[in-house]
N, C-alpha and C positions, 0 to 999 in steps of 0.2 A: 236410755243411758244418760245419767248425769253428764250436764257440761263442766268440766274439769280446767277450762282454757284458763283461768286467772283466780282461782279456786278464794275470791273475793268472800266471800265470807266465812269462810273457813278464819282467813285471816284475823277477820274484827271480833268474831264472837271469841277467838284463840286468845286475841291480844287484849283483849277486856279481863283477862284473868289476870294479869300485870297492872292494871290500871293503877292500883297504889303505888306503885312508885312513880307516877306522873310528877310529883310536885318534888321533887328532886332537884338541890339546891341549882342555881343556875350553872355555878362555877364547876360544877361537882362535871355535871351534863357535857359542859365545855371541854372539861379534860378526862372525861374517862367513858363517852357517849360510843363509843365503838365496842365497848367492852358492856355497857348496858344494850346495847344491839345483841350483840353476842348471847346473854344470857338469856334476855325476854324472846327473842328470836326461838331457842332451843325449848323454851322450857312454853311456848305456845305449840310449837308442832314437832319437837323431837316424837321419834316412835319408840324409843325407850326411856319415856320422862318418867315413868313411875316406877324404874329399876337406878334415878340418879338423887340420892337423897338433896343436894342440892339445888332439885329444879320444880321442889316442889312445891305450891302454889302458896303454902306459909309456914315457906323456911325461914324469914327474915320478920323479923316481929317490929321494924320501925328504917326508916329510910338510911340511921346513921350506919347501921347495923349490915346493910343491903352496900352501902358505899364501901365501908369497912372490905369486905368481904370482895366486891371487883377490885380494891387497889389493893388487895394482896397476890395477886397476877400482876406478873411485871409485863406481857404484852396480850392481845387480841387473839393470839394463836395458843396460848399456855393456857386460857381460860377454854376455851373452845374443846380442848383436847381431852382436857379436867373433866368435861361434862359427856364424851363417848363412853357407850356401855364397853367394855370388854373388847379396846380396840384391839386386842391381840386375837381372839374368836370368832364375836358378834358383829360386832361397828369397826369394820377393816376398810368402809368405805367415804362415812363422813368426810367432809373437809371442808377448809374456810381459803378464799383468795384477798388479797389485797389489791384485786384488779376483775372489778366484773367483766371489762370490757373483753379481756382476753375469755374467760370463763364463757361469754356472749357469744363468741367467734365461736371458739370452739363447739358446744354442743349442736350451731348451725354449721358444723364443717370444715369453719376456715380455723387457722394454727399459720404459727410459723413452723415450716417444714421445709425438708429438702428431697420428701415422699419417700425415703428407706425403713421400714420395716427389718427387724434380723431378732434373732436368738444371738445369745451369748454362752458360749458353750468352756467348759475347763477342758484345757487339752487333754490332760489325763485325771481320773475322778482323783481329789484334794489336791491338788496342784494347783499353785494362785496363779498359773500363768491362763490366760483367755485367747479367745478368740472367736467372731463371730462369721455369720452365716447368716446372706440375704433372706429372707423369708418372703419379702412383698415389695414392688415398688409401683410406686405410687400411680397411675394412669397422670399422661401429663404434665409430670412432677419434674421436677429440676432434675434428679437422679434419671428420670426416663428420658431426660432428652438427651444428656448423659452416655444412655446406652449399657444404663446398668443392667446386672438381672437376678432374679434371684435365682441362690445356691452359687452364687460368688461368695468367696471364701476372703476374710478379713484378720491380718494379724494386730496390726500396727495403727493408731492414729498419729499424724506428724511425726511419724519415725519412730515414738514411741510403743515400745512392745505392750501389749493390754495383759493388765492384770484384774484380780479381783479387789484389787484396794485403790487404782487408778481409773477404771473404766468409766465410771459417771464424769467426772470432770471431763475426761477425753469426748465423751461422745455425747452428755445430756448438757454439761456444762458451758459451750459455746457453738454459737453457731456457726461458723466457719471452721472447718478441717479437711485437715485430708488423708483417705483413707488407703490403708497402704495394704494389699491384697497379697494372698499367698495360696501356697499349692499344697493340697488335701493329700496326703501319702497312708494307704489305712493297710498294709503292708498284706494285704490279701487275705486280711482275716477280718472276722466279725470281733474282735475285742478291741478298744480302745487305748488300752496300755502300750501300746505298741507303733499307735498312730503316732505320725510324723506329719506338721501345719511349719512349712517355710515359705519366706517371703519371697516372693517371684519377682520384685522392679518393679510390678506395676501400679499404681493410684489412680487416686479421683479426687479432684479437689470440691467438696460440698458447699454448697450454703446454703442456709435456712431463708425461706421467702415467703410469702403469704401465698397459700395456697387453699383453694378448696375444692375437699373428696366429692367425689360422686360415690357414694358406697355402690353401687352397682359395676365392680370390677369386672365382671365376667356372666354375662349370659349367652350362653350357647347351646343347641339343640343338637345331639349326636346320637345317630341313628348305629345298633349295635347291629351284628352279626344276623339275628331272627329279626331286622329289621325293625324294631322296638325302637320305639323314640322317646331318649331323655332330655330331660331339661337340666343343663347345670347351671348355677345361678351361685356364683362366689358374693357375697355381700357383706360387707363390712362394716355395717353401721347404721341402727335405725335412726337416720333422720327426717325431719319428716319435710325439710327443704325438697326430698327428692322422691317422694310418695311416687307421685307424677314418672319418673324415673324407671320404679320399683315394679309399678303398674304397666309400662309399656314392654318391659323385660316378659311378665309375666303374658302380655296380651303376641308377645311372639313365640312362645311357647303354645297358647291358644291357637292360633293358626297353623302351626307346624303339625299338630296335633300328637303334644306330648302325651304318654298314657305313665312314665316312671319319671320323679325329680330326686334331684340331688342337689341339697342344701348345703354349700360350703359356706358356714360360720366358725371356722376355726381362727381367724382372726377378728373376731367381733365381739367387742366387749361391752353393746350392749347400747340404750340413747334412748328413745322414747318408745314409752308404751304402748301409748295409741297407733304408732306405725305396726308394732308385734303385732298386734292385733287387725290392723288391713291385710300383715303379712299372712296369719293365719287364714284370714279369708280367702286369699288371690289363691291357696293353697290349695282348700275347701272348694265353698261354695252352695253344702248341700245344707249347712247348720247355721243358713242368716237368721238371724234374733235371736240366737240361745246365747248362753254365756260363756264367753270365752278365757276369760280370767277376772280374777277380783283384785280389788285393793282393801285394806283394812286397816285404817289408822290407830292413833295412841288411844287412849279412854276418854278423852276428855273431846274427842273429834269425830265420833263416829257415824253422825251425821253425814260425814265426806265418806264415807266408805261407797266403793262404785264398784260398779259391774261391767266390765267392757264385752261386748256383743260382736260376733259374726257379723259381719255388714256385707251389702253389694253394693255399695259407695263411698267415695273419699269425697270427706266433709270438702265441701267448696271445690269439687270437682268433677268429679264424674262415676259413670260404674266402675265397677271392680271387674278387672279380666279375672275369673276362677276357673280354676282347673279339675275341680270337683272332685278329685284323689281322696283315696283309701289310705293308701302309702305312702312315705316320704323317708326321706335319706340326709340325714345330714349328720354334717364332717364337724367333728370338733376339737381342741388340743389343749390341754392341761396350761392351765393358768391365764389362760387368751379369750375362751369363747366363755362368757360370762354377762349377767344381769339378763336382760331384755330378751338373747340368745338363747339364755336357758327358759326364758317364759314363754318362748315358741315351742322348746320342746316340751317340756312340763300341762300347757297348755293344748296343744295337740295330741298329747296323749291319751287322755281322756275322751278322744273322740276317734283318732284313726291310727292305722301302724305307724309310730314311729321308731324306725332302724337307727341309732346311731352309733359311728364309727369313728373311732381316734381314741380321745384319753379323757379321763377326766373334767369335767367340766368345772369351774371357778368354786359355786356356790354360793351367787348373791343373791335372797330372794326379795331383796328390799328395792324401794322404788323411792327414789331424791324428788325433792324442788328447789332450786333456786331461792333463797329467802335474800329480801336486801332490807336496809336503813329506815323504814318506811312507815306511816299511821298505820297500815294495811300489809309489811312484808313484802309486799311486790313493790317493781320497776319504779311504780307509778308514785309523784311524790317523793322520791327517792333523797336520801340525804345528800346535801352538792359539798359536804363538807370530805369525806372521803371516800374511797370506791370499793369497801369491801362487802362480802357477803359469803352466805355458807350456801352449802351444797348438803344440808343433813338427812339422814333417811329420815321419810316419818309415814311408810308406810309398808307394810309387808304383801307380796303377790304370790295369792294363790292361784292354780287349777277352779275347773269348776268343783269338784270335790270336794275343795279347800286343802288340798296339799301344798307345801310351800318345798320349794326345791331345796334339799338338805345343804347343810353348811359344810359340806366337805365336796358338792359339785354331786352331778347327776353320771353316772356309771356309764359306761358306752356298752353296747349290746356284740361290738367285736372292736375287741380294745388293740389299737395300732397305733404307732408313734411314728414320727415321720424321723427318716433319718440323715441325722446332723450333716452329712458329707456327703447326701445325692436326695437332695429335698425334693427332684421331678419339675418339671414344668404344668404352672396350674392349667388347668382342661386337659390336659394329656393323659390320654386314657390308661397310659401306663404309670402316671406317676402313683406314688402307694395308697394314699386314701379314695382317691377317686376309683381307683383298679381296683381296690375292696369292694365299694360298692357295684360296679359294674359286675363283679363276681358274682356277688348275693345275689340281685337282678336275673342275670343266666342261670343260676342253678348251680356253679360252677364249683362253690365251695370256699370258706369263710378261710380267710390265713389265719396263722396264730398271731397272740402277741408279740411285738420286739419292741422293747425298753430302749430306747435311743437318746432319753431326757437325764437321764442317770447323771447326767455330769454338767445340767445346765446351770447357769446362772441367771438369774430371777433379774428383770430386766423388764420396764415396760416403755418400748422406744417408739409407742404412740401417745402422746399426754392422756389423750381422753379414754381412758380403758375402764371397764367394768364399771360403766354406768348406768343403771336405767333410770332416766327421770320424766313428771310428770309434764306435759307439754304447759 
């Protein structure tokens, strides 16, 4: 397998296709060098640069011409946005920061946070009045020590009733609040119209603090009824801080001696590839060296196109604990499990059963890198003059097949939605997704659907959601 860690020449041969406008007046460089970042950045590794007429390699037939054209953007973010294919369809994931450093934290874990996790649900479907519902909290996390939990029920920030045209500033927009909690009245019926969410007195007063995940929320071994032993394994995030982490989860499952797993990625929107792919191994086991998924860049790079492999080791650590399974179970939910997520199930497919259960998957099949200021696009060298950089796709992941996970998300095989007003306790064998699958498992028989999203509102109250990028 190609080494991918700093995709160094990828960068130089990409960025020699720009080389004319090197002599670009000095003043020019001085005041508009962010927004020549911008471009030559995009138009060396975008993965849709031959679907953006202006990224292509002789659009601009003389230097005045190329300047012209960056100062008719009046910022770094209007040019950036100019150049996504179809960000309403294709390029939903793109984006540019004016602070690598946070963008740095993040994909290695750390954020400021205050570890709550929630949906945002409309009390009654078109009613702008809101209100949310814990989903996750954090292992550790300010909220956990707190004593929060989830499927506590939220009306109000600072007293303020939540709406649909108020709730980002309430809850994304500063980091200290407080949250003013209430009581779920669902009037003994399955319809919503009818529900009644009043505020009980009670709060929390939050703050955001630097924190970092361990994606490894939950691994536990639960022995069912014919004495069958599952592994559940809630994880949150491929990073690859925490391989090490990923792998000891999995090496107590090996001992326990799991023979059914159940993959909860319903709140996982995805992070590095190369962890998907250890993950599919520790899963495995019995297909090291065949190909697990591919990347396939723009026209101009395909050179970089790679193969990621089945392995029984993590680079600069050790074996891989594998579990050597046919079958696997994972949990997924409309608009959350996304990117990296879907390239374990897409990915796994092609080789053993994979069961999935909950709703809809995202449908990113693309895979980001980090680009910054640089002779090279990487870290290294980096412009000291300001700290921006993008996040652009510039590769597409297949299957071994070369399937690419469709743009509308991957279909669950028994579609369940978890419900707004009795979300269950995660590992609890009764909560709804996990009691699906343990069904399946027994023989016991698949529930139907229940639509319980009907009324949410689109909300992503972890920053780093539906990422997969290139390590």
């Amino acid at each position: 397998m190609k080494n991918i860690k700093i995709l160094l020449l990828m960068f130089i041969v990409a960025f020699s296709l720009v080389s004319c406008f090197e002599d670009l007046d000095d003043n020019l460089i001085a005041t508009s060098d962010i927004k020549d970042f911008v471009w030559k950045g995009m138009n060396a590794v975008y993965l849709y640069k031959s679907e953006i007429p202006n990224l292509a390699n002789d659009r601009f037939a003389t230097n005045a011409e190329y300047a012209t054209y960056l100062n008719s953007f009046e910022t770094p973010e209007v040019l950036f946005e100019s150049l996504k294919y179809l960000p309403e369809s294709v390029d939903r994931f793109s984006r540019i920061t004016d602070n690598y450093f946070d963008l740095q934290n993040q994909q290695q874990g750390t954020s400021l946070s205050n570890g709550l996790e929630f949906n945002l649900y409309r009390v009654t479907e078109g009613s702008p009045e809101v209100f949310g519902a814990i989903t996750l909290v954090l292992n550790n996390s300010f909220a956990a020590n707190l004593g929060l939990e989830r499927g506590q029920i939220f009306k109000a920030v600072n007293g303020v009733n939540l709406t649909d045209s108020n709730f980002v500033d309430l809850l994304v927009g500063q980091d200290d609040y407080t949250l003013n909690f209430a009581n779920y009245d669902d009037n003994g019926t399955s319809e919503i119209d009818d529900d009644v969410i009043t505020l009980n007195g009670e709060s929390a007063d939050l703050s955001k603090v630097q924190y970092t995940e361990n994606p490894v929320h939950i691994a536990q071994t639960l022995t069912l009824n014919d004495n069958t032993k599952v592994g559940y394994l809630m994880y949150n995030g491929f990073n690859n801080n925490f391989d090490d982490a990923l792998n000891t989860a999995f090496g107590g499952f090996q001992a326990d001696g799991v023979t059914e797993l159940i993959l909860d990625l319903r709140y996982n929107g995805g992070g590095s590839v190369q962890t998907a792919a250890y993950m599919g191994s520790m899963i495995t086991g019995q297909f090291t060296g065949q190909v697990y998924s591919k990347l396939f860049y723009n026209e101009n790079l395909q050179n970089n196109n790679t193969d990621f492999l089945f392995t029984n080791s993590i680079e600069g650590s050790g074996s891989i604990n594998s579990l050597n399974l046919s079958k696997v179970y994972i949990l997924t939910t409309n608009g959350r499990t996304a990117s990296a997520s879907e390239l374990v199930i897409n990915s796994l497919a092609s080789y053993i059963d994979v069961v999935v259960i909950g709703e809809n998957t995202v449908g990113k099949t693309q895979a980001s890198i980090t680009v910054y200021d640089s002779p090279n696009l990487t870290f290294e060298n980096v412009n000291p003059n300001h700290t921006y950089a993008m996040q652009p796709l510039v590769a597409n992941s297949t299957n071994v097949n070369d399937e690419l996970v469709p743009s509308d998300g991957l279909v669950p095989d028994i579609q369940l939605g978890e419900i707004r007003n009795s979300l269950g306790i995660l590992g609890d064998i009764n909560e709804t997704l996990l009691a699906a699958a343990i069904s399946d498992i027994l023989g016991t028989g698949r529930p139907s659907y229940t639509n319980n999203n009907q009324s949410q509102v689109k909300i992503n109250s972890k920053y780093l959601e539906q990422e997969m990028f290139i390590d």
